[in-house]
VEXVOVO-392751 format. One record per residue (C-alpha): residue number from 0; chain; x, y, z negated. Coordinates in nm, 3 decimals, always signed. Each point is the difference from the previous one (the first is absolute). Last residue first. Layout:
BEGIN
@nr = NUM&kette = A&east = X&north = Y&up = Z
...
END
This chain:
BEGIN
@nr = 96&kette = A&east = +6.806&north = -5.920&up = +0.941
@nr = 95&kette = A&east = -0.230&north = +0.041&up = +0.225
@nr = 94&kette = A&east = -0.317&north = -0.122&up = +0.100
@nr = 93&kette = A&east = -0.331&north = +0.041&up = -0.165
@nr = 92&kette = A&east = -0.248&north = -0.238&up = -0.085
@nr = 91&kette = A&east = -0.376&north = +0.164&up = +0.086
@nr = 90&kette = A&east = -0.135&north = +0.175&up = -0.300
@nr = 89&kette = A&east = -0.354&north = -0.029&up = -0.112
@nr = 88&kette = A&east = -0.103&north = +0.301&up = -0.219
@nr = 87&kette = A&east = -0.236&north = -0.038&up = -0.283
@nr = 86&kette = A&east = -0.202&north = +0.308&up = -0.115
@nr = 85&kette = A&east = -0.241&north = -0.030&up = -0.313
@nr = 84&kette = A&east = +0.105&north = -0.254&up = -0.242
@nr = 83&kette = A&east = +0.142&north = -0.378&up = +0.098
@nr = 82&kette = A&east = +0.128&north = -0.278&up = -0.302
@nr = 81&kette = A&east = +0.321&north = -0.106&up = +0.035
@nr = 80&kette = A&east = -0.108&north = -0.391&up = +0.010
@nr = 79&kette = A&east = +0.167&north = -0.079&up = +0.336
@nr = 78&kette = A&east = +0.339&north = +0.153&up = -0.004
@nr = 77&kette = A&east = +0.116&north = +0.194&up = +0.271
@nr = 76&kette = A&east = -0.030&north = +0.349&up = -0.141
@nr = 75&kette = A&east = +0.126&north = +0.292&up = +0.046
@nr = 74&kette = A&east = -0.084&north = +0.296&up = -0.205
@nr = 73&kette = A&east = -0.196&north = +0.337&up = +0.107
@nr = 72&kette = A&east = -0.310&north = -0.103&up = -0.029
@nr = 71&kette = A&east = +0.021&north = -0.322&up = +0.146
@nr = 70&kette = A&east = +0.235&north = -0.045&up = +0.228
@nr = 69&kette = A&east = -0.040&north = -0.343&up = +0.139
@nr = 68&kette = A&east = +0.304&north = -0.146&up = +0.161
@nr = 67&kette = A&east = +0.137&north = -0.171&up = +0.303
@nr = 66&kette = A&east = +0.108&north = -0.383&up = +0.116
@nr = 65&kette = A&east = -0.294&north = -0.247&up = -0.059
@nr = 64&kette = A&east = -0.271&north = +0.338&up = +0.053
@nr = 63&kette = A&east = +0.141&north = +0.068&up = +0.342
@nr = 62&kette = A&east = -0.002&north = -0.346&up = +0.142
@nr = 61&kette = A&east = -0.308&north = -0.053&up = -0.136
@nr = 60&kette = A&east = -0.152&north = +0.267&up = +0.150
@nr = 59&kette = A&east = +0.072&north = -0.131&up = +0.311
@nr = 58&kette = A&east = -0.108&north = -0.288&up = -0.066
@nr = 57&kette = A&east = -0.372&north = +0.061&up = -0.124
@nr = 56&kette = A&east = -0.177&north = +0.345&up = -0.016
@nr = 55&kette = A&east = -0.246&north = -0.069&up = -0.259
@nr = 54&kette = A&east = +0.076&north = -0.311&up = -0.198
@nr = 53&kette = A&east = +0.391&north = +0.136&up = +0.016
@nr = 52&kette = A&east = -0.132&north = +0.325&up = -0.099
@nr = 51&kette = A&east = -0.227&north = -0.175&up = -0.292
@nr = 50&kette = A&east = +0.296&north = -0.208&up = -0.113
@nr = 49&kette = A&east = +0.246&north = +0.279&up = -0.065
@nr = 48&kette = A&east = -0.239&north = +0.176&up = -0.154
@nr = 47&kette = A&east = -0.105&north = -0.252&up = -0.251
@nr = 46&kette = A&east = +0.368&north = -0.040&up = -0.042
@nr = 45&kette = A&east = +0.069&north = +0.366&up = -0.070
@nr = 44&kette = A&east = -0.273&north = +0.036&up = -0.251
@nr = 43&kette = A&east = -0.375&north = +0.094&up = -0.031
@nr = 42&kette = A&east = -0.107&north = -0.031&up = +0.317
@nr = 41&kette = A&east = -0.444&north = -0.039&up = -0.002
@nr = 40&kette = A&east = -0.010&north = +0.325&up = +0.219
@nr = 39&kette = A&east = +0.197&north = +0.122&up = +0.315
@nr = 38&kette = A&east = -0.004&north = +0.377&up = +0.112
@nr = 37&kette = A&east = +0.194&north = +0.005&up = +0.309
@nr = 36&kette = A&east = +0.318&north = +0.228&up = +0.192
@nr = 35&kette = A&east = +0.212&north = +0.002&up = +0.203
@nr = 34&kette = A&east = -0.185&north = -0.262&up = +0.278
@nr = 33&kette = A&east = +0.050&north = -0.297&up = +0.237
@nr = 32&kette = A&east = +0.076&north = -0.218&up = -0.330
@nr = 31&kette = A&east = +0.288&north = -0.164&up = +0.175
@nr = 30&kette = A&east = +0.145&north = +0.319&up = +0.184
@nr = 29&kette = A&east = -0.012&north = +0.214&up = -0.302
@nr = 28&kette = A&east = +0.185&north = -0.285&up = -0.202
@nr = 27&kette = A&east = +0.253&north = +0.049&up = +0.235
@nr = 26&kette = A&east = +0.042&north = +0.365&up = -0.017
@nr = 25&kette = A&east = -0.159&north = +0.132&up = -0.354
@nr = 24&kette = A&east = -0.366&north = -0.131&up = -0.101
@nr = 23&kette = A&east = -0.207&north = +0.164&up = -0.292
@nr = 22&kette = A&east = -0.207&north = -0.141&up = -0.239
@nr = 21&kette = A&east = -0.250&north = +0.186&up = -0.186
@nr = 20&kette = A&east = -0.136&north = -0.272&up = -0.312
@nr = 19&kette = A&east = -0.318&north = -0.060&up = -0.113
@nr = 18&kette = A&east = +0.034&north = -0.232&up = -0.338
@nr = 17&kette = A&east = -0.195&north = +0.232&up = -0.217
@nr = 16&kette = A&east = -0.308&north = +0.002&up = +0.227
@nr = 15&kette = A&east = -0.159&north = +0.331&up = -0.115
@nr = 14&kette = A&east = -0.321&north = +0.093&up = -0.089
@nr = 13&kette = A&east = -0.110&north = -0.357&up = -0.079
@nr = 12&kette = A&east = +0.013&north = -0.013&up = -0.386
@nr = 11&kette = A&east = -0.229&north = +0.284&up = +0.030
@nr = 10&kette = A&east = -0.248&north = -0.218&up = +0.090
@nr = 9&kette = A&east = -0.376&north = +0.179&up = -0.093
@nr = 8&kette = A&east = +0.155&north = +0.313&up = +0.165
@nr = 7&kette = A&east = +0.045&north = +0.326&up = -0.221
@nr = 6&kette = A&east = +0.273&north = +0.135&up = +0.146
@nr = 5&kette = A&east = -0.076&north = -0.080&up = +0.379
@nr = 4&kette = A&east = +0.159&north = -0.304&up = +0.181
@nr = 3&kette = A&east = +0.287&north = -0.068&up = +0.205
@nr = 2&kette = A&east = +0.080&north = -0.301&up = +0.168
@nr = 1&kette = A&east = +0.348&north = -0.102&up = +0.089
@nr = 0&kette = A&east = +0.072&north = -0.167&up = +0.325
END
């Protein structure tokens, strides 16, 4: 989690984790993670997260995260270096055509 601190602190360069990212969970990727929504820190791009839901919710997640797509503000992404900002959404694969 990030850790806040007071103006004034003697680590300011700790106020904020800069890598903290809000991740939210849509359909299948909901039913991996067991959750909506989490807070997850040391991510800073698609393939770190990729690996650190696989790491932390195992096949099932995998299965989701090999086949769908990050949204990540706004865009989506499936490649591994786009770097991550604020909100990333994990999208199940969808089906249709």
């Amino acid at each position: 989690m990030a850790e806040s601190f007071a103006s004034g602190s003697a680590r300011p360069e700790a106020s904020v984790a800069l890598d903290t990212v809000t991740v939210r969970y849509f359909a299948a990727a909901a039913e991996a993670a067991g959750r909506e929504e989490e807070q997850l820190d040391c991510v800073a791009t698609v393939g770190d997260l990729r690996d650190a839901l696989v790491e932390r919710y195992g096949p099932a997640m995998a299965r989701v995260v090999a086949n769908g797509s990050f949204l990540v503000d706004g865009v989506v992404s499936r490649a591994p270096s786009t770097p991550l900002a604020g909100t990333v959404d994990v999208l199940p694969p969808f089906a249709g055509g």
